[in-house]
C-alpha positions as CSV (number, residue, x, y, z in Angstrom):
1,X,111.8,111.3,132.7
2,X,110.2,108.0,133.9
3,X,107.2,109.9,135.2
4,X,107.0,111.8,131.2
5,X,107.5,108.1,130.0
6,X,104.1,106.6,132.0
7,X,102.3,109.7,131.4
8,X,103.1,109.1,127.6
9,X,101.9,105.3,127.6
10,X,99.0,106.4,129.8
11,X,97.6,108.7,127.4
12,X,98.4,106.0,124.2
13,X,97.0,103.0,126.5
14,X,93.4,105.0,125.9
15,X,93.7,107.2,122.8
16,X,91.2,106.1,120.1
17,X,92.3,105.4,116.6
18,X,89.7,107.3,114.7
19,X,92.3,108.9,112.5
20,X,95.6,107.3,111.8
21,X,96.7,109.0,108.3
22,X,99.3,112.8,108.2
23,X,97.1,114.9,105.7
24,X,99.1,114.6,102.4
25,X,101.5,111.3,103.0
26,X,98.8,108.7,101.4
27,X,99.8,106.0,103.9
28,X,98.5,104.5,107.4
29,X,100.5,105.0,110.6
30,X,101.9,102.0,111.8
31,X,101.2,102.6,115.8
32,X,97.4,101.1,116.0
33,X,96.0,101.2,119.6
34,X,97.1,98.3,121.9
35,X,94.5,94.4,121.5
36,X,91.8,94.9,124.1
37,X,92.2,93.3,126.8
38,X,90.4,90.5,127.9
39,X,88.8,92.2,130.9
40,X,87.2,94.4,128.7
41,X,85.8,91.3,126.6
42,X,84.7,89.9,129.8
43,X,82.6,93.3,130.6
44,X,81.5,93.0,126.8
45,X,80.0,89.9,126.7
46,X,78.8,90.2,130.6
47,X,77.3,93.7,129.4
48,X,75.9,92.4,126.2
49,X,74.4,89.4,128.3
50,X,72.3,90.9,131.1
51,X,71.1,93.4,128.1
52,X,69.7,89.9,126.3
53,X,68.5,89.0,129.7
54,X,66.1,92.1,129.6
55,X,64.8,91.9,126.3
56,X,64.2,88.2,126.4
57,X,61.9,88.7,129.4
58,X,59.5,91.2,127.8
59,X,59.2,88.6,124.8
60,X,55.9,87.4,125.9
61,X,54.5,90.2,127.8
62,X,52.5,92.3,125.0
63,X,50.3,90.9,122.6
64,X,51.4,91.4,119.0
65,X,50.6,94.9,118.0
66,X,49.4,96.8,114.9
67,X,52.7,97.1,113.5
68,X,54.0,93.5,114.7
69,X,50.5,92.0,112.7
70,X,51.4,94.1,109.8
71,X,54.5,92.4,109.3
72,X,53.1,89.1,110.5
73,X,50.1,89.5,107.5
74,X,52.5,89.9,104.9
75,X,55.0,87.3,106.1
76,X,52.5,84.5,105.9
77,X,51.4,84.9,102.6
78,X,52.5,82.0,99.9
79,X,55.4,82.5,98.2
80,X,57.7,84.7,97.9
81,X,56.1,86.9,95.1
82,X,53.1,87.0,97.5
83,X,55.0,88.3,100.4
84,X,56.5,91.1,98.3
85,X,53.4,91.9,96.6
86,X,51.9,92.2,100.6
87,X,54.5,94.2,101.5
88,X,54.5,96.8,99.1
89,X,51.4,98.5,101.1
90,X,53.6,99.1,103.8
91,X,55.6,102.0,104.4
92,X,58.9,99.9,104.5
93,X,61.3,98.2,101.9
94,X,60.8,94.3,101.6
95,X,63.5,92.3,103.2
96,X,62.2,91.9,106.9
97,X,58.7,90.5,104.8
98,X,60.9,88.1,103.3
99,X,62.9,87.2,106.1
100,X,60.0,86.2,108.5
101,X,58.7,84.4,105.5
102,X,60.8,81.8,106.2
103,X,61.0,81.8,109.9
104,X,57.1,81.2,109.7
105,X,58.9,78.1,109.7
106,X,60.0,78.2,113.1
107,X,56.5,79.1,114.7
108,X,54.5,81.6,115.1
109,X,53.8,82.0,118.7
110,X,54.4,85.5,120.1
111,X,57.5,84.4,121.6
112,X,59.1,82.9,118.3
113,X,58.2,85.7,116.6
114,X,59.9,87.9,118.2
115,X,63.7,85.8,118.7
116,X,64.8,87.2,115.8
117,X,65.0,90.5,117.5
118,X,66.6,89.3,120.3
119,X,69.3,87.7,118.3
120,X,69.8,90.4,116.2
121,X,70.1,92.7,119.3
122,X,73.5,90.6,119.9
123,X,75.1,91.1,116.9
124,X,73.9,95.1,116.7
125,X,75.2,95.1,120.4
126,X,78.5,93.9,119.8
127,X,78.8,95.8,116.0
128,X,78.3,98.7,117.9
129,X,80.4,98.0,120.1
130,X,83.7,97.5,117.9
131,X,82.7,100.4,116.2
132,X,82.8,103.0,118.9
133,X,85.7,100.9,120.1
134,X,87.9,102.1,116.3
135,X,86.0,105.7,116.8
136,X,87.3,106.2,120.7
137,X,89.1,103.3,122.3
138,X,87.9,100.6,124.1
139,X,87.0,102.0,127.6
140,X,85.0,105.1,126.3
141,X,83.4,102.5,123.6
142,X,82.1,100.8,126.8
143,X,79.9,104.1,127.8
144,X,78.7,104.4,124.6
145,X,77.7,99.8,125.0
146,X,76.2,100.4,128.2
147,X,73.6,103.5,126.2
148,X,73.0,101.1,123.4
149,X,72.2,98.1,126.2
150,X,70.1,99.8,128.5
151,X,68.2,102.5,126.6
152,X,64.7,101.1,127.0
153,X,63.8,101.5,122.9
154,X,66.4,99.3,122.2
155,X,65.6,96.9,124.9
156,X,62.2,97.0,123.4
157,X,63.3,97.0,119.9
158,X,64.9,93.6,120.9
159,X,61.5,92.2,121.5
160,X,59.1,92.8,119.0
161,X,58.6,91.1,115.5
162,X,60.0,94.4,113.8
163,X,62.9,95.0,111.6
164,X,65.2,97.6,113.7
165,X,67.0,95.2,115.3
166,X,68.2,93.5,111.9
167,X,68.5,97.1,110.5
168,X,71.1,98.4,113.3
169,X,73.4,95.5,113.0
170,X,73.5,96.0,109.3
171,X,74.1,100.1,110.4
172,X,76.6,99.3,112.9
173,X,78.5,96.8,110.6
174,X,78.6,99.6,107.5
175,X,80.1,101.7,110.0
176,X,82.6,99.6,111.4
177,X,83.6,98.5,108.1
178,X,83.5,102.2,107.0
179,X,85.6,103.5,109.6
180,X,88.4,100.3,109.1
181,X,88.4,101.3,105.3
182,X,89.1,105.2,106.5
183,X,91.8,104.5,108.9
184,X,93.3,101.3,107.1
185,X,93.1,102.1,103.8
186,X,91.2,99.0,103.1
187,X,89.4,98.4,99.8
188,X,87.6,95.3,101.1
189,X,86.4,96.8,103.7
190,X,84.5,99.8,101.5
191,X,83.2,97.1,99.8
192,X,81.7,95.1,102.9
193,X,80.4,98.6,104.4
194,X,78.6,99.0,100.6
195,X,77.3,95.8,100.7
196,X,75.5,96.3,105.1
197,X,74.5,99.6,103.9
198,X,72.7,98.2,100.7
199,X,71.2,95.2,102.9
200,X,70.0,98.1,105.3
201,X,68.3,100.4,102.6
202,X,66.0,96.9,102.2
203,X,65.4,97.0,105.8
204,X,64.5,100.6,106.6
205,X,64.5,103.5,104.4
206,X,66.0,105.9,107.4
207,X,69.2,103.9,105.5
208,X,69.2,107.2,103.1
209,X,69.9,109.6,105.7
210,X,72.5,107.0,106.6
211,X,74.1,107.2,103.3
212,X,73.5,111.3,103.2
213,X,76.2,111.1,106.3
214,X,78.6,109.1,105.7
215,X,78.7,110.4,101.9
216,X,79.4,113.7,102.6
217,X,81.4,113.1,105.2
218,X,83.6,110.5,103.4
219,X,84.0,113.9,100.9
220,X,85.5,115.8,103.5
221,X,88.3,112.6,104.0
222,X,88.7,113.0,100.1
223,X,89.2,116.7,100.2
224,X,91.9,116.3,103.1
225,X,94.2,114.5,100.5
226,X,94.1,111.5,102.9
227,X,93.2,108.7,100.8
228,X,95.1,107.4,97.6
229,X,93.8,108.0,94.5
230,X,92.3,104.7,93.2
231,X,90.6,104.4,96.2
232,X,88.6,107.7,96.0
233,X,87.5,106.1,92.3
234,X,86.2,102.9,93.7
235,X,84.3,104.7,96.8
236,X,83.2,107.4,94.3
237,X,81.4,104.0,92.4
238,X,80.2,102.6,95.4
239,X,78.2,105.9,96.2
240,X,76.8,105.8,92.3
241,X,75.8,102.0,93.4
242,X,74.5,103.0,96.5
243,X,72.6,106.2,94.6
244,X,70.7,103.5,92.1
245,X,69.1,101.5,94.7
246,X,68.3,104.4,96.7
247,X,66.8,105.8,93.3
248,X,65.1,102.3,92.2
249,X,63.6,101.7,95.8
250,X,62.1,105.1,95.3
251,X,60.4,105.1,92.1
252,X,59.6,101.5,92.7
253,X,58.1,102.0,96.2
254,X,58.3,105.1,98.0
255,X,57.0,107.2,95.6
256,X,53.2,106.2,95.9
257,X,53.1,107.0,99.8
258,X,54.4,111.0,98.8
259,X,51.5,113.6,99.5
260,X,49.1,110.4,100.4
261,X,46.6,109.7,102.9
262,X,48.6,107.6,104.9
263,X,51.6,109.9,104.6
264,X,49.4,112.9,106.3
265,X,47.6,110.4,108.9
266,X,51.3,109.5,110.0
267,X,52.6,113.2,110.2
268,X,49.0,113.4,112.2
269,X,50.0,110.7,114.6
270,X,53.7,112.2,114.6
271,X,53.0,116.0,115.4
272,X,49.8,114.8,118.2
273,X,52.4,112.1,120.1
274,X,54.5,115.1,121.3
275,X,54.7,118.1,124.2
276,X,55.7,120.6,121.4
277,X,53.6,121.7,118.9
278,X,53.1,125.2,116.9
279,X,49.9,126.2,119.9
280,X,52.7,126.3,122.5
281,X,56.2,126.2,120.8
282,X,57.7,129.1,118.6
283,X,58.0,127.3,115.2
284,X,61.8,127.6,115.0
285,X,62.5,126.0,118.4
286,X,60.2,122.6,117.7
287,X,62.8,120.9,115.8
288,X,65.3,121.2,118.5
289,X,63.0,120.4,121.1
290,X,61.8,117.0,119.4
291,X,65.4,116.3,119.0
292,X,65.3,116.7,123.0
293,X,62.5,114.3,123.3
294,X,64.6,111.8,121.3
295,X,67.2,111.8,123.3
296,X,64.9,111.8,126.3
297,X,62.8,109.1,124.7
298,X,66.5,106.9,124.6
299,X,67.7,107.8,128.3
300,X,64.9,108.9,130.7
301,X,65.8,110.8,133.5
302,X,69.4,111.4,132.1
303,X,68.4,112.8,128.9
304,X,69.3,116.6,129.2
305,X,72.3,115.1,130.4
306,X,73.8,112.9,127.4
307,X,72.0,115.5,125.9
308,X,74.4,118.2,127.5
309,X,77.7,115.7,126.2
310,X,77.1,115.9,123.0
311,X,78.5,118.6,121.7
312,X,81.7,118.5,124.2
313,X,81.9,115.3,122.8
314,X,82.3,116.3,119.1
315,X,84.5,118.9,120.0
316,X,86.8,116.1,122.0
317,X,86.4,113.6,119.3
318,X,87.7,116.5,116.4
319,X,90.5,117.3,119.0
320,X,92.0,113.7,119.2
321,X,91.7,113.9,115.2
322,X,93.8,117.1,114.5
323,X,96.2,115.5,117.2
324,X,96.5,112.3,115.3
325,X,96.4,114.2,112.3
326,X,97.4,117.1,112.1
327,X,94.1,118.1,109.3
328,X,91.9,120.8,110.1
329,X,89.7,118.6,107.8
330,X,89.7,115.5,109.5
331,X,89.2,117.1,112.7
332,X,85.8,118.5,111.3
333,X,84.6,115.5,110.1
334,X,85.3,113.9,113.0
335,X,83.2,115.8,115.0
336,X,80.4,116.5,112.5
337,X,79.8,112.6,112.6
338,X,78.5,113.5,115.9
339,X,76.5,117.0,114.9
340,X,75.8,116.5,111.8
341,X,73.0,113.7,111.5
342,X,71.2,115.5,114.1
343,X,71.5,118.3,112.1
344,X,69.9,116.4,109.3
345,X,67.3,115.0,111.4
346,X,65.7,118.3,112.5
347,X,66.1,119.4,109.0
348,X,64.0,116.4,108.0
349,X,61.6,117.2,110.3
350,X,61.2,121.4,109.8
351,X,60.3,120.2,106.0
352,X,57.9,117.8,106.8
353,X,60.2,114.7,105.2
354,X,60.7,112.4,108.2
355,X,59.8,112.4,112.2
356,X,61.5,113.5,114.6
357,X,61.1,112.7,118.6
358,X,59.8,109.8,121.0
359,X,59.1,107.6,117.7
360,X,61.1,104.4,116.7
361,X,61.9,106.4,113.0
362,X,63.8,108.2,115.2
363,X,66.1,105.5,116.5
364,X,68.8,106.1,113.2
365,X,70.5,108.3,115.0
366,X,70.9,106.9,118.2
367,X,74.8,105.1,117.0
368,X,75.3,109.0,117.1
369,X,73.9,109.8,120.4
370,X,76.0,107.0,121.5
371,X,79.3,108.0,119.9
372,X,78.9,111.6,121.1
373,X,77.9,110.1,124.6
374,X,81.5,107.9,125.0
375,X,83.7,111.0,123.5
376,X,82.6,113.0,126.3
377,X,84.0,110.6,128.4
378,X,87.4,110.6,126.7
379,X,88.9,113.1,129.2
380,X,88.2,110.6,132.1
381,X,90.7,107.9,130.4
382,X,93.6,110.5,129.8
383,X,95.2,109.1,133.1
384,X,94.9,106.3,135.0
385,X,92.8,106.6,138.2
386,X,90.6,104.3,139.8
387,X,88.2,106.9,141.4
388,X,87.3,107.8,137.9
389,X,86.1,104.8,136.9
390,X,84.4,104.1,139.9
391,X,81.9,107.2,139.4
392,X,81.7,106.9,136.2
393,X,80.1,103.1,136.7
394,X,78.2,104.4,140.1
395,X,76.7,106.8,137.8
396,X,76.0,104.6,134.8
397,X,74.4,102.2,137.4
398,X,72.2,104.2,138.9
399,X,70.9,104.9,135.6
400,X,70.2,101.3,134.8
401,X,68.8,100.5,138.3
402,X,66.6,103.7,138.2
403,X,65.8,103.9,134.8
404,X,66.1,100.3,132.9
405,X,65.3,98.0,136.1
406,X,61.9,99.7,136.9
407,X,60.4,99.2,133.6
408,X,61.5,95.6,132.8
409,X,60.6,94.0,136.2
410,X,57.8,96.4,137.9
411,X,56.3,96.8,134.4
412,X,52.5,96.7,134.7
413,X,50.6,96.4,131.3
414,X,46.6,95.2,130.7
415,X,48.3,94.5,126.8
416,X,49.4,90.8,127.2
417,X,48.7,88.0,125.2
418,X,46.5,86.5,128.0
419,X,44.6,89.7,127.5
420,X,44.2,89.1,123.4
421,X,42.8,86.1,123.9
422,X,40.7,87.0,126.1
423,X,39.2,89.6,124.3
424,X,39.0,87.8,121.3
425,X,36.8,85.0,123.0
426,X,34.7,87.7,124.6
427,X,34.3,88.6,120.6
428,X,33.3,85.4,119.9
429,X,30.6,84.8,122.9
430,X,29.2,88.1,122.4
431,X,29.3,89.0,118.3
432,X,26.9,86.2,116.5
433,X,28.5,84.7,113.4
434,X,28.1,86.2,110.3
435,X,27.4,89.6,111.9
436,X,29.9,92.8,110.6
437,X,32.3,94.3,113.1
438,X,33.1,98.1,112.5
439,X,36.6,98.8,113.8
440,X,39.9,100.7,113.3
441,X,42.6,99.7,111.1
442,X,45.0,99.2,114.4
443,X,42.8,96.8,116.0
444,X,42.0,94.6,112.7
445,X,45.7,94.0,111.9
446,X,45.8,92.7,115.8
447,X,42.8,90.7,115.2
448,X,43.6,89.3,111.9
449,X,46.7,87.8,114.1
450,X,44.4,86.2,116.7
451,X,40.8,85.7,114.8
452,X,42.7,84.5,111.3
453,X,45.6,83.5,111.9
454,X,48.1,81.9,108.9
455,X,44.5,81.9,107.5
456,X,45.9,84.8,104.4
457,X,43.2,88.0,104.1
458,X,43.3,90.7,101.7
459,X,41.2,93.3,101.8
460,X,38.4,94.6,99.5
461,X,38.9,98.9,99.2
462,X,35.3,100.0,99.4
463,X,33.9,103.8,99.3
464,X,35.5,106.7,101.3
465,X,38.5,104.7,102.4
466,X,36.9,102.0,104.3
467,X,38.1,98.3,103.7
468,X,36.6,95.1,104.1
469,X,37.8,91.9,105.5
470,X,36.7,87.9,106.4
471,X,37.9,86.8,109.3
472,X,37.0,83.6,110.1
473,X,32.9,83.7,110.7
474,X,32.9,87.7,110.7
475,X,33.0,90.5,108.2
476,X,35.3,93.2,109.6
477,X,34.9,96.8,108.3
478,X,37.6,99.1,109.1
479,X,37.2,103.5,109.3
480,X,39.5,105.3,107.0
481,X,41.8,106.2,109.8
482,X,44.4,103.9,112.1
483,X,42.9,105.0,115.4
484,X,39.1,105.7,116.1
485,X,40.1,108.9,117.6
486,X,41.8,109.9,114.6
487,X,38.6,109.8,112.1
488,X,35.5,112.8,112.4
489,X,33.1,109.8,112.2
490,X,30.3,112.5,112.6
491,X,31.2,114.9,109.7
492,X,31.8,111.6,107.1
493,X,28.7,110.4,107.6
494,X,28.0,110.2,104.2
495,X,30.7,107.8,103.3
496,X,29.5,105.3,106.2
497,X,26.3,105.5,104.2
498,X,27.5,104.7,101.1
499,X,29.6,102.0,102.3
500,X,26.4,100.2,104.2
501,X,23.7,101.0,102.2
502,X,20.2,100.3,103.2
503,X,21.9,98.4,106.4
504,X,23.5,101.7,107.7
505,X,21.0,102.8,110.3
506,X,21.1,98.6,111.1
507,X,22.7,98.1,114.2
508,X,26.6,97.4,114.0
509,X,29.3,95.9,116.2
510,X,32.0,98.3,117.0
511,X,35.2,96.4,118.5
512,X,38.3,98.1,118.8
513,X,41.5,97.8,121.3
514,X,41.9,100.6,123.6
515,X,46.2,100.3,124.0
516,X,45.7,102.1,127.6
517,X,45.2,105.5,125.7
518,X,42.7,108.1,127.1
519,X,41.3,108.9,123.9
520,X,40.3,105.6,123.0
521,X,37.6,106.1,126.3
522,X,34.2,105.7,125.0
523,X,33.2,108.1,126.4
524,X,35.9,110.8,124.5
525,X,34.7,108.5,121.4
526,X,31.4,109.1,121.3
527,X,31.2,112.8,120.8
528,X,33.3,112.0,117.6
529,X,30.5,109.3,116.4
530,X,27.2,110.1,114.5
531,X,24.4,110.1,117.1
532,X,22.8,106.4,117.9
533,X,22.0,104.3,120.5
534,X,24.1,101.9,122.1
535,X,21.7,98.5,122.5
536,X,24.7,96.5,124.1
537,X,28.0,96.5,125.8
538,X,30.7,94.3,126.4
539,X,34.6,95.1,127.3
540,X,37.6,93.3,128.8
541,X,39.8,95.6,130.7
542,X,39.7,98.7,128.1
543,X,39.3,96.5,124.8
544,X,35.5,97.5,123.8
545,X,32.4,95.8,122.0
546,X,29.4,98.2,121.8
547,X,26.7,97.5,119.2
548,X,25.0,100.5,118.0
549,X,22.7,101.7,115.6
550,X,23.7,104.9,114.3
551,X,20.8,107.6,113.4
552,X,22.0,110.7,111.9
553,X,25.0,113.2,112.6
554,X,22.0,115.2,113.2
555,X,21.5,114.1,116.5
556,X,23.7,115.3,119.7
557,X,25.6,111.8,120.2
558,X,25.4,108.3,121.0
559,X,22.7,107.3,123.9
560,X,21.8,104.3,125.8
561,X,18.9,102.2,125.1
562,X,17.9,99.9,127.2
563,X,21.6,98.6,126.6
564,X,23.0,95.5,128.0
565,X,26.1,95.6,129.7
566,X,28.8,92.8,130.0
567,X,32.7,92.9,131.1
C-alpha cells in the first residue's frame, strides 16, 4: 500500500497541468501541480544565463547586414510619421520601426543596436519557459528551455537588430496567458493573451498563422463543453477583434507586396537556399522535407532526432489530456497543438503563401518544436530515477558542446565590423568623389549604414527597377534584384541603357559585398554581366570594387584591360 502511495505522488510530482476541467462539469479542478521548486528556478535562471552569455558574445562580431540596415534606415528617419511612412516598404508590420526609433536614443553602434535582442531573448526565454512548464510540468519544460536556449537561430536571433526576439516574447506570453485562461477559467487572462497576440501581429505577420492555431484549436475546447458559456462569448469577440487587425494590416499593408516583384524575388531566394527542389524532389515530398530542414536548421546534428519525438510527443501530450480529462476532444487538441501548425506550415508553403525551411520566417513554429520535443520526454519523469536524468542531461550536453559551443567560440567569419570599415575606406581611396557606384540592393542598405549614417536617404525609382541614392560624396545605383547573382544583367541590357543614357558605355564603379557566397565570385558574376572591360580592381577579403565599362551583351563577357589591381 505504501509502495501504491509513492508511486501515486511520483507520477503527480511530474504530471503536467495542460488540462484540468471533466468534459461537461464547467468548473476547474482544484488539484494544480505542486510550486516549482527552487532548484528548478536555479537551473532556470543558470540555463537562461549562459544562453545570454552566448548571444551577447556574437553582438559585435558581424557587421550590420542587409536586413539589420533595413530596419536601421527606417528607424532613423524624423518623426514618427516618417518612420512609419519608411517602413511601409518593407515586408513587415511597423512596431519594431518604431521601437528602434526611440532607442536611436541610446546609440547606434553595432553593439547597442542589437541589446534589444538580447534582452528580449530573456523575457522570450523565460515566457517560454512558464509556458511549456503549464503545457508539461516543470522538468519536461526544462528540455523544451534548453532547445529554445541553445538552438543556434535563436542564439543568433538574440543578436541582431531584428524584430524576432521582441516578436517570441509577445508569442510565448499569448500562449502562456492562453493556456492559464484554458485551464483556469480566467477571463483576464484571454484578455492579456489578446492583447501579446495583437502587439505580435505589429511585429511579424507569421502572428496570423499564430492566430489560425490557437483559433481553431480554442474551437475544439468550445466544442468539448469545457468552458462556461459567457466565456465562449467574450473569446468568440476577441477572435472578431483579433480578425479586424489582421484584416486592417492587410489591406493597409500587405496587400501591395501580393503577386509583386519583391514577392517573386523572395520565393526566388526561398526555393534556391534549399537541397530540395522540383529537379531532384517529387513535388509532394518538398513540403515535408523543408519542414526537415527547419527542424535541422534549429538543432544541427540532432535534427532527425527531435525530429523523430515529435509525433510520440503529441501522442503523449493527448494521452495525459484524456487522463486528466476524460474528453476525446481535449485529448486531440492537445496533441494537434503539436501537429497541427506544422501542418499549416507545409500547407503554406505547397501554395506558395509563406516559406518554409532554413529561413528565420520559419522560426514561428519553433515554440512547437519545442513543446513536442519536452512531451516526448514525459515518460522519463513518470518515476523517480536518477539514471534518467543523468542521460537525459549527458545527452542534452553533448548537443550544446558539439553543436552550440563550436559555432559561438571557434566561429570564423571575414563579415565583422572591422571588415565594414575597412571596405568602406578602401571605397573611399579607391572611388573618386562624385563618381556613380553600380551595386546590389543588399550591399547599399549595408552601405547606407556605414557611408550615411543617421544621414536619412530616400531613394529616386528610376527605369526598369533600378533606384538611385546619395550617399555622402557618391551616387549609388542599385540593379533591380537584392543579390547581383540574382539579376540576368546581360539579357536587361536595355534597361541599364535607359537608366544611364549617353554615360552607359562610360565606365562604372561596381561595389558589392560578397557575404562568403560562391556565387557572388567574380568570376561566376561575370558571365551574367554584359560584355566590357574591367579597367581596375580593388577588393578586401571577398567585398569587390571593379570599374568597368560595359560594351554590348553582344560581346562574350567582361575582359581585362590593362586593369589595375589592388587588395
Amino acid at each position: 500500500m505504501q509502495s501504491a502511495v509513492k508511486k501515486k505522488e511520483s507520477e503527480s510530482a511530474v504530471e503536467p497541468v495542460a488540462v484540468t476541467a471533466r468534459e461537461g462539469h464547467g468548473h476547474v479542478d482544484t488539484e494544480l501541480p505542486q510550486r516549482t521548486s527552487p532548484a528548478v528556478w536555479f537551473l532556470v535562471a543558470g540555463i537562461i544565463l549562459a544562453g545570454l552569455v552566448f548571444r551577447a558574445r556574437l553582438l559585435d562580431t558581424f557587421y550590420l547586414d542587409f536586413d539589420e540596415a533595413m530596419h536601421f534606415q527606417a528607424a532613423r528617419e524624423t518623426s514618427l510619421k516618417d518612420v512609419w511612412l519608411a517602413s511601409r516598404i518593407h515586408t513587415h508590420p511597423p512596431l519594431v520601426f518604431l521601437f528602434y526609433h526611440f532607442w536611436l536614443n541610446v546609440g547606434d553602434s553595432e553593439v547597442i543596436l542589437r541589446l534589444p535582442a538580447l534582452i528580449f531573448s530573456g523575457s522570450a526565454l523565460f515566457l517560454g519557459y512558464l509556458w511549456l512548464r503549464e503545457m508539461v510540468g516543470e522538468k519536461p519544460a526544462l528540455v523544451g528551455l534548453v532547445f529554445l536556449t541553445f538552438s543556434m537561430p535563436m542564439v543568433h536571433l538574440g543578436a541582431q537588430m531584428r524584430c524576432y526576439t521582441l516578436l517570441l516574447t509577445f508569442i510565448f506570453a499569448a500562449l502562456y496567458f492562453h493556456e492559464r485562461f484554458l485551464q483556469r477559467h480566467s477571463l483576464s487572462a484571454l484578455i492579456i493573451s489578446v492583447a501579446c497576440l495583437t502587439l505580435a501581429m505589429l511585429t511579424h505577420y507569421n502572428t496570423a498563422w499564430f492566430l489560425l492555431v490557437l483559433g481553431l484549436l480554442t474551437l475544439l475546447r468550445v466544442f468539448s463543453g469545457t468552458l462556461p458559456g459567457k466565456l465562449v462569448i467574450v473569446w468568440a469577440l476577441t477572435q472578431v477583434v483579433l480578425l479586424g487587425v489582421c484584416m486592417a494590416l492587410y489591406f493597409g499593408h500587405v496587400r501591395i507586396f501580393i503577386n509583386s516583384d519583391t514577392q517573386a524575388d523572395l520565393w526566388d531566394f526561398w526555393i534556391r537556399d534549399s537541397d530540395y527542389t522540383v529537379q531532384n524532389t517529387e513535388p509532394w515530398k518538398i513540403p515535408l522535407m523543408r519542414l526537415l530542414e527547419f527542424i535541422k536548421f534549429t538543432a544541427g546534428f540532432m535534427g532527425l532526432l527531435i525530429a523523430a519525438c515529435l509525433l510520440p510527443g503529441a501522442i503523449r501530450l493527448g494521452k495525459v489530456a484524456y487522463k486528466h480529462s476524460g474528453s476525446y476532444i481535449i485529448a486531440i487538441e492537445r496533441g494537434m497543438l503539436i501537429l497541427l501548425p506544422l501542418l499549416l506550415a507545409m500547407l503554406l508553403f505547397q501554395f506558395r503563401i509563406y516559406p518554409l525551411g532554413h529561413t528565420r520566417h520559419s522560426m514561428w513554429l519553433i515554440p512547437f518544436v519545442a513543446l513536442g520535443l519536452s512531451a516526448s520526454t514525459l515518460f522519463l519523469f513518470q518515476h523517480r530515477g536518477l539514471w534518467k536524468n543523468v542521460a537525459l542531461a549527458s545527452v542534452l550536453g553533448f548537443w550544446i558542446v558539439n553543436y552550440t559551443v563550436p559555432i559561438i567560440f571557434n566561429f570564423k567569419t571575414t563579415q565583422t565590423p572591422e571588415a565594414a570599415h575597412r571596405f568602406v575606406r578602401l571605397i573611399q581611396d579607391t572611388v573618386p568623389a562624385g563618381e556613380v557606384i553600380l551595386t546590389d540592393e543588399s550591399t547599399r542598405n549595408v552601405l547606407e549604414y556605414y557611408l550615411a549614417g543617421r544621414q536619412v536617404t530616400h531613394g529616386k525609382q528610376l527605369e526598369g527597377g533600378y533606384s538611385e541614392y546619395q550617399m555622402g560624396k557618391y551616387r549609388v545605383v542599385t540593379i533591380p534584384k537584392f543579390h547581383f547573382f540574382m539579376y540576368q544583367f546581360r539579357k536587361d541590357w536595355d534597361s541599364y541603357l535607359n537608366v544611364f543614357k549617353e554615360s552607359a558605355k562610360s565606365p562604372v564603379w561596381v561595389v558589392y559585398l560578397g557575404y562568403e557566397r560562391e556565387e557572388l565570385k567574380p568570376e561566376h558574376l561575370f558571365p551574367l554581366f554584359p560584355a566590357g572591360e574591367l579597367t581596375k580592381q580593388a577588393h578586401y577579403l571577398d567585398n569587390q570594387i571593379m570599374r568597368i565599362r560595359f560594351l554590348s551583351p553582344d560581346f562574350k563577357s567582361v575582359r581585362k584591360a590593362n586593369s589595375e589591381s589592388d587588395s
